[in-house]
N, C-alpha and C positions, 0 to 999 in steps of 0.2 A: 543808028546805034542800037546795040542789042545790051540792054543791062541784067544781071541775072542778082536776084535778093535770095541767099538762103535766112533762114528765118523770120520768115516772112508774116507768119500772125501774131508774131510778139510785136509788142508794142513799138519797138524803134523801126523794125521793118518794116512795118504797118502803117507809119508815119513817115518813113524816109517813101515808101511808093508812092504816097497822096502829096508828099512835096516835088517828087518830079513829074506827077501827071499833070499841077497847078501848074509848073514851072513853064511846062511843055517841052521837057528837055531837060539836058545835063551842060550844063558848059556852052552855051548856047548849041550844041549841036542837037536836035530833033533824036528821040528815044522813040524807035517805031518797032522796038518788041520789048517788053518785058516779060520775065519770067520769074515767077513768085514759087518758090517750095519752104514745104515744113513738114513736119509731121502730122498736123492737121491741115487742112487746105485752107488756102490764105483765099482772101477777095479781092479780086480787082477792084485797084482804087478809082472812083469816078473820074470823069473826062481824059483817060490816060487817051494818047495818042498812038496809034498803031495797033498791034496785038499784045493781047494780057494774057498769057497762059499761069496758070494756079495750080499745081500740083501738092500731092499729100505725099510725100518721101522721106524717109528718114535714109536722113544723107551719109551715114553711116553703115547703112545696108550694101552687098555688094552690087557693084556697077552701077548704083546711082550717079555717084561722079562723075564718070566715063559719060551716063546718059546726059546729065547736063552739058556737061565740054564738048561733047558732041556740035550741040548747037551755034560754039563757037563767040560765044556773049562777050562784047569789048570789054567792060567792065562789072567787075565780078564786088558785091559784099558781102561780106561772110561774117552773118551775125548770129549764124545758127549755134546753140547752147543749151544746155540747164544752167539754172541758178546758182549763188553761191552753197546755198542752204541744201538744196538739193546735192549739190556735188558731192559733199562734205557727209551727208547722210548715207550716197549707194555711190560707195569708191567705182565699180566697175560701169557702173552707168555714167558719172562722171568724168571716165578716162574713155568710154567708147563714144559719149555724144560729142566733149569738148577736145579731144586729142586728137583720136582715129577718123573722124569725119573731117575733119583740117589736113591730116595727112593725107587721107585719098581723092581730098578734093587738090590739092596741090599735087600730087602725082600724077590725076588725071589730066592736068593743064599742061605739065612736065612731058606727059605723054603723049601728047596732043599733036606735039613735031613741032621743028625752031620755027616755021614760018605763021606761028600761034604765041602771043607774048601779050595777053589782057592787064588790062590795071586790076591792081586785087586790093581791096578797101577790107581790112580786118577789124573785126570788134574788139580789142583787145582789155585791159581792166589794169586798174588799179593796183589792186589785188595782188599783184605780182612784185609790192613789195611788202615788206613785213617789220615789225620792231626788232629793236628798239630803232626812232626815226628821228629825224631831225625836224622843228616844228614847219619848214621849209624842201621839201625835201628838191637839192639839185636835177638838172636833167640827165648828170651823169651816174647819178646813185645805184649801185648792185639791187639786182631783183633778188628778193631774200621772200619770196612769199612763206606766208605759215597757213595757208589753207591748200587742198585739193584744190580745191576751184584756183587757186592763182598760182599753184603748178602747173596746173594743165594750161593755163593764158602764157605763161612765161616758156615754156614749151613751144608751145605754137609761136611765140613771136622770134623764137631763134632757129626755128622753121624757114618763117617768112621771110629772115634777112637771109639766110644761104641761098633761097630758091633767085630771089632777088638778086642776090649778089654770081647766080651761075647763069642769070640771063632768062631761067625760065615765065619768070612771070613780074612785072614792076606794082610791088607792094609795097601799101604802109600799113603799119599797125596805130591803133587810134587807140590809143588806154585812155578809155573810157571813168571822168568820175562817178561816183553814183551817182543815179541818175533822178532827180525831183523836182516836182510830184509826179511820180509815175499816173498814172491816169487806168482807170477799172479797178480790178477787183485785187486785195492783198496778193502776193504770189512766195513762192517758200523762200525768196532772199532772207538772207539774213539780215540785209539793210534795211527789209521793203518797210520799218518803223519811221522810218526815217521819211518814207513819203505816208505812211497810216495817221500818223498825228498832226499832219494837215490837211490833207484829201478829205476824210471825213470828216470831221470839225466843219470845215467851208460847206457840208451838206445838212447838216444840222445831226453827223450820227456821232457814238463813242469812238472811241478809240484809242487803244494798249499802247503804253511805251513802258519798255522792257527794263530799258537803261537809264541811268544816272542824267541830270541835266549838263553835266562837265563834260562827255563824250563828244570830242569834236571831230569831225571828218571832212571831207573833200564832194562838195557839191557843184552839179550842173541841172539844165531843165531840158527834158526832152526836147524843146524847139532847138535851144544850141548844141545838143546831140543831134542831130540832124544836120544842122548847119556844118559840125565838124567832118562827119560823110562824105558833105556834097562839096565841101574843098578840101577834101580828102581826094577825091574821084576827078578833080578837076585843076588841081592845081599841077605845075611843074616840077615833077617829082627829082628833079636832078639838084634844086636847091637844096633838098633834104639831105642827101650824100648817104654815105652807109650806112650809119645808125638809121633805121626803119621804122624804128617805134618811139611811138613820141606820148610824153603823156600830155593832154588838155588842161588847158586854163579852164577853172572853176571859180566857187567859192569855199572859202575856210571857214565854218560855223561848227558852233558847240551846238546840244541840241535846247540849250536856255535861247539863243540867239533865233533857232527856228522859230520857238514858241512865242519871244515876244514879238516878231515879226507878225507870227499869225494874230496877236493880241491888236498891232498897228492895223492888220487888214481887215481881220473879221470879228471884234470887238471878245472882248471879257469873256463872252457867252459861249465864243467858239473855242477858247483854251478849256473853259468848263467840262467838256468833253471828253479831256484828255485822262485816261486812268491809268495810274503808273502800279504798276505790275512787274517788279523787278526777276527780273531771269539771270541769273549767274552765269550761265553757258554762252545766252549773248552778248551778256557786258565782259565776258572775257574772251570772247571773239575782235568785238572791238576796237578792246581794248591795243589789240595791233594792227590795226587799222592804220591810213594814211590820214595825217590830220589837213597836209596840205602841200602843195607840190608850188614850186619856183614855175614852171613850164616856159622859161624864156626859150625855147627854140621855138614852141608852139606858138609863140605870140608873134614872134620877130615874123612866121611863115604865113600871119594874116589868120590863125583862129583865134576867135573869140567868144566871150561868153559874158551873164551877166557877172554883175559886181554885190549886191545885195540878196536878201531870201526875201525881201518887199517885193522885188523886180519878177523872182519864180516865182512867187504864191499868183502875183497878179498876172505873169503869164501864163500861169494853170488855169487861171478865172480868165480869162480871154479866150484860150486854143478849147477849154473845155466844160465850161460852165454861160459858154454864151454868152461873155462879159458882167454878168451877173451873180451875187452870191444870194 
């Protein structure tokens, strides 16, 4: 099996390649090429099996696409992006990284001739709905996004179901919850607060929250974003039917419900940290944000995730602090 990761040194790509090289595999089938691109060049994750090719391409460039599909990769993830924050600030680099690189990479598969029909594992968000919400929001609720960034995701996932639904390529879209603790350094989300006010605290540094403690949103941890990928890539997509895009079970937290989480796991000392620096621009971002999604299709099709922000924090001090704080 030939798996191809575009966005490959951000952090989900980066994590989803080191879970199938642990794995040794996809689906119990043996992965003996992988192929990693980005814009910066990605690393082969250790012990992978077979060959790791790593490329720096911005997949939005011409005939990047074509060059990858070339190759013929069974299963294709496509988590290449900028950020919400980012979108939101350079509208044309936002519709050329998150739109146009999705189109020509599905054109080039389209192109590729019928006797070529890969799985396509999409990164899809959240994002692609917008207020006013329900505190529950159903699986069947209109995408109403109120950012660029969750235009350009709601776009591409009604991409993904045409191509799908004309036979070119068998896709799903994974709307992604936000994702915490993200793991490194701050990045221009306009969520990334949301992983800043425990990530650092757990290391003993400061760190900015922008927004009110009532802001409640839609939370997942990188380990069960990966989890969601890889039975994404592997399950029987015929249960799924037409509808393509599915949004993830998460959890529902205010960011009062992070903090005392953080207070249960890393004592008084590490909320101390936290310095609230109120921004108008992000708390009215937010403020239409998802606060929480039903996801019964997603659960009935076998994903899962945790239930507490106890369960994340201590999964971040496990996958990334060495079990130790």
């Amino acid at each position: 099996m030939h798996i191809l990761i575009t966005g490959a040194a951000g952090m989900l790509g980066r994590k989803l390649a080191e879970r199938v090289a642990r794995d040794g595999g996809l689906g119990g089938q043996p992965v003996t090429a992988m192929t990693l691109i980005d814009v910066v060049a990605p690393t082969a994750p250790d012990g992978v099996a077979g060959t790791a090719t790593c490329l720096d391409l911005d997949l939005a460039a011409p005939d990047t696409a074509t060059r990858l599909i070339d190759a013929r990769p069974d299963v294709i993830f496509h988590l290449a992006a900028i950020v919400s924050g980012e979108a939101e600030a350079d509208f044309a680099k936002g519709y050329a990284i998150n739109l146009d690189s999705t189109r020509a990479l599905f054109e080039a598969i389209r192109l590729a001739g019928a006797d070529y029909h890969p799985r396509v594992v999409f990164a899809s968000s959240i994002a692609v709905v917008g207020a006013p919400l329900p505190d529950a929001i159903p699986d069947d609720f209109h995408t109403t996004p109120l950012t660029s960034y969750g235009t350009q995701k709601a776009i591409c996932e009604l991409l993904l179901s045409d191509y799908t639904r004309r036979g070119f390529f068998d896709g799903i879209g994974i709307r992604l919850p936000t994702i915490c603790i993200r793991p490194g350094l701050p990045n221009k989300a306009a969520s990334g607060f949301f992983s800043n006010i425990l990530r650092e605290p757990l290391v003993g540094q400061p760190a900015i929250l922008p927004v009110p403690d009532t802001i409640r949103h839609w939370h997942t941890s990188p380990r069960s974003a990966v989890g969601f990928m890889i039975h994404a890539a592997t399950m029987d997509l015929t249960a799924v039917g037409p509808r393509r895009n599915l949004s993830m079970p998460g959890l529902s937290a205010t960011v009062a419900d992070q903090i005392e989480a953080l207070r249960r796991v890393a004592g008084d000392e590490a909320v101390a940290l936290i310095r609230r620096e109120p921004d108008a621009a992000i708390t009215a971002m937010c403020e239409g944000w998802a606060p929480g999604f039903q996801a019964t299709r997603a659960r009935a099709l076998g994903f899962t995730a945790e239930d507490s922000f106890d369960a994340i924090i201590r999964a971040h001090i496990d996958d990334e602090l060495g079990g130790r704080l």
